[in-house]
N, CA, C and O atoms as a MOPAC input file, in Angstrom:
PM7 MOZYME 1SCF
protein

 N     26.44100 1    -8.60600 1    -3.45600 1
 C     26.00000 1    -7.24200 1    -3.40100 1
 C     24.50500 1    -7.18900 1    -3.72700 1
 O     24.02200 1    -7.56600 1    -4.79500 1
 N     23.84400 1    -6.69600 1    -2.72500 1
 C     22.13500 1    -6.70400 1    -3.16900 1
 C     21.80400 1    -5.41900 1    -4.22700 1
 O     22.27400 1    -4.29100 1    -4.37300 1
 N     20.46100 1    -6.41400 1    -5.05300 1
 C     20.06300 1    -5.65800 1    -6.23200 1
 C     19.51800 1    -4.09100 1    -5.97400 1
 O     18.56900 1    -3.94100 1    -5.20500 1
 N     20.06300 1    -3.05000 1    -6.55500 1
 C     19.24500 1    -1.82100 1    -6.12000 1
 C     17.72700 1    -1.82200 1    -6.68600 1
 O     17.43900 1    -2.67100 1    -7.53000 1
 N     16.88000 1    -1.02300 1    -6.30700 1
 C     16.18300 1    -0.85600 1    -6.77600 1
 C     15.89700 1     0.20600 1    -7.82900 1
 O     16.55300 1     1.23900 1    -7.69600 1
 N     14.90600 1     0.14400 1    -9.01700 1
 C     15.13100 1     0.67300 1    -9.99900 1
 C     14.12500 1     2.03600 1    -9.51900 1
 O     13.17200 1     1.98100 1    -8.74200 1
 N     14.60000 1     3.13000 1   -10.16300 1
 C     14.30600 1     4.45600 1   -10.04300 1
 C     13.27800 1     4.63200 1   -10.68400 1
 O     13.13500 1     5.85100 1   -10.77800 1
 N     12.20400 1     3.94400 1   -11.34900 1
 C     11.16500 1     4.23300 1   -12.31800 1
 C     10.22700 1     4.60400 1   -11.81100 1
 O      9.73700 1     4.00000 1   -10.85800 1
 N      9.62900 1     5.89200 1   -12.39500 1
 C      8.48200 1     7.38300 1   -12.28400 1
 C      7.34400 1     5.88100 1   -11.45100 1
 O      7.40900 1     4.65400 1   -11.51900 1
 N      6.57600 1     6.68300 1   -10.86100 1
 C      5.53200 1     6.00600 1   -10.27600 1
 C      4.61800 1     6.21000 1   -10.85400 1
 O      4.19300 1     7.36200 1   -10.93600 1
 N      3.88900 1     4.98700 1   -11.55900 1
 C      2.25600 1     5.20900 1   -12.30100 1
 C      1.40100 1     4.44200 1   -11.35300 1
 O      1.40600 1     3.23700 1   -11.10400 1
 N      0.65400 1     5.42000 1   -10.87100 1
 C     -0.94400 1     4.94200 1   -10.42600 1
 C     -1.66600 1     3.72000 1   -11.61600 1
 O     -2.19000 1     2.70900 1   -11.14700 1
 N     -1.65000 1     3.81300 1   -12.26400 1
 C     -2.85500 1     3.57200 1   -13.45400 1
 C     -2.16700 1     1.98500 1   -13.83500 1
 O     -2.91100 1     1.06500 1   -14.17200 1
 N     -0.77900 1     1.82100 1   -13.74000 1
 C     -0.37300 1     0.49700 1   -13.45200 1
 C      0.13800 1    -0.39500 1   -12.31200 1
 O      1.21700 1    -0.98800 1   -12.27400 1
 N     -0.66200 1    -0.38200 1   -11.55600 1
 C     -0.24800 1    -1.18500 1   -10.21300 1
 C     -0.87700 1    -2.69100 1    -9.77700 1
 O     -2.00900 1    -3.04400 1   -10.10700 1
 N     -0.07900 1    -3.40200 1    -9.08900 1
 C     -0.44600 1    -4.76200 1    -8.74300 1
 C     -1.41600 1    -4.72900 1    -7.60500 1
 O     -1.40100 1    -3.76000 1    -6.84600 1
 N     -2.37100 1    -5.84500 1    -7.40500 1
 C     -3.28300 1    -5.42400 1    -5.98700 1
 C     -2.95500 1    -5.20700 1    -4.77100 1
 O     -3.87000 1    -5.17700 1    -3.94800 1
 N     -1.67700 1    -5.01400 1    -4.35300 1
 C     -0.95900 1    -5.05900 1    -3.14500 1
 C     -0.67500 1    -3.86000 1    -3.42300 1
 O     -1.10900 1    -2.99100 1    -2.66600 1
 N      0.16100 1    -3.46200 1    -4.62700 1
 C      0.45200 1    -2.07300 1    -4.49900 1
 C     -0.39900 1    -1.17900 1    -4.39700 1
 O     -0.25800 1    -0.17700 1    -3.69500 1
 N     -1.88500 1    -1.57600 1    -5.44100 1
 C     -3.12500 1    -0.94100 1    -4.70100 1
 C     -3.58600 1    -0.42800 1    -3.81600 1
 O     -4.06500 1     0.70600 1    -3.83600 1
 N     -3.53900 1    -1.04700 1    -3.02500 1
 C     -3.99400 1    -1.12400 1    -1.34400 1
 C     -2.98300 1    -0.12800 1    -0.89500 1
 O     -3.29700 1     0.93100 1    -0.35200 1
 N     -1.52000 1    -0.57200 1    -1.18500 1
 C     -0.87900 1     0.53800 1    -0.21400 1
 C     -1.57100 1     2.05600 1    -0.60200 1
 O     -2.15200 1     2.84400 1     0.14500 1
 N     -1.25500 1     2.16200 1    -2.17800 1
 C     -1.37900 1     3.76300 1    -2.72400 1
 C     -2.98100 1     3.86100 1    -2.19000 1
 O     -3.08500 1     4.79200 1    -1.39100 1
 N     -4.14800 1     3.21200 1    -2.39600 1
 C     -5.28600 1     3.76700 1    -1.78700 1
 C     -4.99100 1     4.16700 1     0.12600 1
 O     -5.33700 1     5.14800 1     0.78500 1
 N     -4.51700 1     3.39600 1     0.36800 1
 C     -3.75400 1     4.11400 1     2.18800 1
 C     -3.24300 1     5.28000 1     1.99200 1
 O     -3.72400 1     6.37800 1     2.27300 1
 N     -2.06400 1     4.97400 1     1.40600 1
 C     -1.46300 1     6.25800 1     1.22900 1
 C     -2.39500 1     7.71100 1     1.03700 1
 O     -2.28000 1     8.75200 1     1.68300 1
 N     -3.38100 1     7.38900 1    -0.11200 1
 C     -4.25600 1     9.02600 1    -0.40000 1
 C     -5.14600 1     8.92900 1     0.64600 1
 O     -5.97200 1     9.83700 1     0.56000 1
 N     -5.35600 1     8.11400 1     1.73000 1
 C     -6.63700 1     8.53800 1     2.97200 1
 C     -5.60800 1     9.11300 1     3.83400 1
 O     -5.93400 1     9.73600 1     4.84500 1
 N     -4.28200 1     8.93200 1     3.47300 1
 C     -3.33900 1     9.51200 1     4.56400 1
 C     -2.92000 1    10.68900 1     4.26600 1
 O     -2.11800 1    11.24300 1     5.01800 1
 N     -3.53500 1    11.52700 1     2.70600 1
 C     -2.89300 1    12.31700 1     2.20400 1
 C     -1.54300 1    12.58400 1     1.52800 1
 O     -1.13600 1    13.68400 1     1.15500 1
 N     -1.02200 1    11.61100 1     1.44600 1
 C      0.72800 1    10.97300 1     1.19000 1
 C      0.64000 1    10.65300 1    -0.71600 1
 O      1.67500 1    10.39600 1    -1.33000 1
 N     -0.74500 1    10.72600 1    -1.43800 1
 C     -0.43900 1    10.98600 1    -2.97800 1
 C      0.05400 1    11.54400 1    -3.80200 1
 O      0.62000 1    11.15900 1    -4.82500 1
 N     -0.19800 1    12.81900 1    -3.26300 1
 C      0.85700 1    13.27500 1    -4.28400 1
 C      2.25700 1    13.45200 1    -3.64400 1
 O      2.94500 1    14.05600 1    -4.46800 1
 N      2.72300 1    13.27700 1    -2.91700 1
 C      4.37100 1    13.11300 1    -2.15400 1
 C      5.24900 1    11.73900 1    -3.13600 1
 O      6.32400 1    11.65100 1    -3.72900 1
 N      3.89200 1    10.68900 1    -2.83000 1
 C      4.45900 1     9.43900 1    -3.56100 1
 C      4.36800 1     9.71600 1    -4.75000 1
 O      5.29600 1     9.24800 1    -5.40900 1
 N      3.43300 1    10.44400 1    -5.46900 1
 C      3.07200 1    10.43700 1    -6.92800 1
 C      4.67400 1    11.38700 1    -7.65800 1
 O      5.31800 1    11.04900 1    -8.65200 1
 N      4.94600 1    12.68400 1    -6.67700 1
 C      5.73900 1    13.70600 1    -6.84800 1
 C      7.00900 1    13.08100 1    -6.90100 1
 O      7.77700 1    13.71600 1    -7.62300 1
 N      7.79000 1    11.48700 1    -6.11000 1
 C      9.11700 1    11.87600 1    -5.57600 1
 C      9.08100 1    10.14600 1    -5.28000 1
 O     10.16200 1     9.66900 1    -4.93500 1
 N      8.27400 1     9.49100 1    -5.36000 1
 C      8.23300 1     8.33500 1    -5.55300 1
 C      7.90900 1     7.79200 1    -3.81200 1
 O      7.76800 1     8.65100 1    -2.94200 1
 N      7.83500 1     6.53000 1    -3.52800 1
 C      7.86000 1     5.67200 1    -2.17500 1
 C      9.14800 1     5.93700 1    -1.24600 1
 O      9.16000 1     5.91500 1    -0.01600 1
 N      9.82400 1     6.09600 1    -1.78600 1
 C     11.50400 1     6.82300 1    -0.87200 1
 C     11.08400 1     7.53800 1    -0.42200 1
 O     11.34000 1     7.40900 1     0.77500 1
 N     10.02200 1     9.04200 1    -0.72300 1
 C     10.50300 1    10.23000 1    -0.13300 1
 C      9.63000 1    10.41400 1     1.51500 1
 O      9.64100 1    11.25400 1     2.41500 1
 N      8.85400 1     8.97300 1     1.22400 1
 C      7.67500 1     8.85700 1     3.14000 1
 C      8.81200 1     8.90800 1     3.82800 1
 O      9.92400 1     8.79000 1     3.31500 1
 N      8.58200 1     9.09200 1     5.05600 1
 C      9.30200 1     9.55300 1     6.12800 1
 C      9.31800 1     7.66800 1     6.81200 1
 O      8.90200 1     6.69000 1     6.19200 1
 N      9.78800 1     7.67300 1     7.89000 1
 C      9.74100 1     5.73700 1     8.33100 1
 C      8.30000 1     5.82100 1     9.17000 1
 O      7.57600 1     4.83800 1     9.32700 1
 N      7.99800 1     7.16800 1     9.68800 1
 C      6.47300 1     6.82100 1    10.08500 1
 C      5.42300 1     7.05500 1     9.44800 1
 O      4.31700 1     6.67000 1     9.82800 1
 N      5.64500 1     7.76100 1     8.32700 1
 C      4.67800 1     7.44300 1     7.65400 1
 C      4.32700 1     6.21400 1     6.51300 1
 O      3.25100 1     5.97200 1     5.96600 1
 N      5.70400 1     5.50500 1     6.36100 1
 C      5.82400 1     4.14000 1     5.54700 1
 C      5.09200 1     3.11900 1     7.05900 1
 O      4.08700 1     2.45000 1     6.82100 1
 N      5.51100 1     3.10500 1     8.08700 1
 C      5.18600 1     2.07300 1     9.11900 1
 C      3.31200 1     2.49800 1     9.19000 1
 O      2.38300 1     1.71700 1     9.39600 1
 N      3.26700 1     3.83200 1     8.96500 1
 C      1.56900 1     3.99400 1     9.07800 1
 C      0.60900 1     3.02600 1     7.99800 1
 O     -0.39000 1     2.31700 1     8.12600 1
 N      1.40400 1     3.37700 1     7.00900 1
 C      0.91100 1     2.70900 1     5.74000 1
 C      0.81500 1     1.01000 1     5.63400 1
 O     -0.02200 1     0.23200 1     5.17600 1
 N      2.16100 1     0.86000 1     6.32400 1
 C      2.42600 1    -0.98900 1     6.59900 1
 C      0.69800 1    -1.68600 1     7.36900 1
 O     -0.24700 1    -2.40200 1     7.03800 1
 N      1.29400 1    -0.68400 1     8.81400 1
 C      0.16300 1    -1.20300 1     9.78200 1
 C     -1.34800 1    -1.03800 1     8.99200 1
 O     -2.24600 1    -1.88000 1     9.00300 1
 N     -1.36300 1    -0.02900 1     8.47000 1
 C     -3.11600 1     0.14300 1     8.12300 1
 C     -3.49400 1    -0.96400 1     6.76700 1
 O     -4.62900 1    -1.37300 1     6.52300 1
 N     -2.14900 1    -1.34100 1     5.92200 1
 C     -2.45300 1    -2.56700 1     4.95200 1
 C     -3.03500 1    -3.78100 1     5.71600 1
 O     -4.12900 1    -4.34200 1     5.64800 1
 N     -1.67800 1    -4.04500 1     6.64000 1
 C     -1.56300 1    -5.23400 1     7.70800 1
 C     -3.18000 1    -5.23700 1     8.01000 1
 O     -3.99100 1    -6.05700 1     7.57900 1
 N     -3.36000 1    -4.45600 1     8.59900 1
 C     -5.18700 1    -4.11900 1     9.38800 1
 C     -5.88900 1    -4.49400 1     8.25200 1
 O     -6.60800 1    -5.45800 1     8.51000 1
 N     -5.99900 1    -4.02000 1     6.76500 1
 C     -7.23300 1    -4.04800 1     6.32500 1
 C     -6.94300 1    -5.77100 1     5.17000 1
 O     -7.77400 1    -6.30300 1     4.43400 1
 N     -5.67700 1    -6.15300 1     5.40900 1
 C     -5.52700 1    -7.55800 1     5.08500 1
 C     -6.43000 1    -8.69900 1     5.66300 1
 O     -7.07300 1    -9.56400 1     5.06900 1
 N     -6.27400 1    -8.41800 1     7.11800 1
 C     -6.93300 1    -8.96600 1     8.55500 1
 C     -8.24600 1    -8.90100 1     8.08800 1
 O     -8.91800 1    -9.90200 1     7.84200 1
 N     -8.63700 1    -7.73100 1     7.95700 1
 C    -10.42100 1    -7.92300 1     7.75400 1
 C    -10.95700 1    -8.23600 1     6.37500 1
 O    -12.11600 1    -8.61900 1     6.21300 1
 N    -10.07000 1    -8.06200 1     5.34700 1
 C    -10.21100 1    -9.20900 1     3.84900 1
 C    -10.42300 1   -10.27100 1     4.15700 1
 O    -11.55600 1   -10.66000 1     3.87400 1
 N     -9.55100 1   -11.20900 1     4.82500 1
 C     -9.80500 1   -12.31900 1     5.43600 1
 C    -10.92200 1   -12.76100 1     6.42200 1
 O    -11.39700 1   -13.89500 1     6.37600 1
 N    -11.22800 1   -12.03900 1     7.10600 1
 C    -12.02500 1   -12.60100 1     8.27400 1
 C    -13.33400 1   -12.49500 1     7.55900 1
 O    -14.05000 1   -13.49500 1     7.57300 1
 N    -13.83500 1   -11.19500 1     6.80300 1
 C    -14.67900 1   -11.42100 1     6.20500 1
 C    -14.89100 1   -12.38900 1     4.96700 1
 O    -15.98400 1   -12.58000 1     4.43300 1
 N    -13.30300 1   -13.16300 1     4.46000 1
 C    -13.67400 1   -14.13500 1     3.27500 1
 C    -14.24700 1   -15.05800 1     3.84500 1
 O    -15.13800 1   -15.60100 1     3.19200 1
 N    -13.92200 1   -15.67000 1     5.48100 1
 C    -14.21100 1   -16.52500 1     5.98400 1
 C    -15.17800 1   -16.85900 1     6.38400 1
 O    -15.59800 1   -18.01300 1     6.46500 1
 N    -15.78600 1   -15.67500 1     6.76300 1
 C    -17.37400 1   -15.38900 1     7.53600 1
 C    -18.17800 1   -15.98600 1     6.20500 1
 O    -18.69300 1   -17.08600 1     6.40300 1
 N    -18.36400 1   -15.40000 1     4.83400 1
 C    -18.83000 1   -15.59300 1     3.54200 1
 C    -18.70600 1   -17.26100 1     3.52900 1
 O    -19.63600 1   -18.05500 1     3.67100 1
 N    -17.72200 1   -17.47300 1     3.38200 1
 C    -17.13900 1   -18.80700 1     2.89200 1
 C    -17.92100 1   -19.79600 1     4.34400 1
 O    -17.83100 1   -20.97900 1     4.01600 1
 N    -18.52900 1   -19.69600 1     5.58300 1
 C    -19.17000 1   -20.19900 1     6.51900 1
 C    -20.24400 1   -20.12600 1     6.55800 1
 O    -20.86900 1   -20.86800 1     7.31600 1
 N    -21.02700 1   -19.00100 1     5.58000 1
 C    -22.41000 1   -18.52300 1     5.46900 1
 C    -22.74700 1   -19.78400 1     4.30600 1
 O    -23.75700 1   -20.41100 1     4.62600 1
 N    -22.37900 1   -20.05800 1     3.58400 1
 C    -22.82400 1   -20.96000 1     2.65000 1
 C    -23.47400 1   -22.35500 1     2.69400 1
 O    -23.77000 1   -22.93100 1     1.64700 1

């Protein structure tokens, strides 16, 4: 039987750098206080897939620019 996930209030002020990234997406998407109000459940699936793709995207250019740096040297 898979583990549920735990119901705990959402704090901004403690998050991992991944979760970062999403919640900074999330508030250019306007989706902060929804998540802040009712937690990551209450996005709709296109607005969770908006959030995926625009991480996915700005992962891509973390990288390309570590690389560019890391070639400049």
């Amino acid at each position: 039987m898979p583990k549920k996930k735990k119901d705990e209030p959402f704090d901004p002020k403690n998050l991992k750098p991944e979760e970062l990234l999403k919640f900074e997406i999330a508030s250019e998407l306007g989706l902060s206080d929804k998540v802040i109000a009712s937690g990551w459940r209450s996005l709709t699936a296109k607005e969770s897939g908006r959030i995926g793709g625009l991480m996915t995207k700005r992962k891509r250019e973390m990288q390309r620019e570590a690389l560019e740096d890391s070639s400049v040297i």
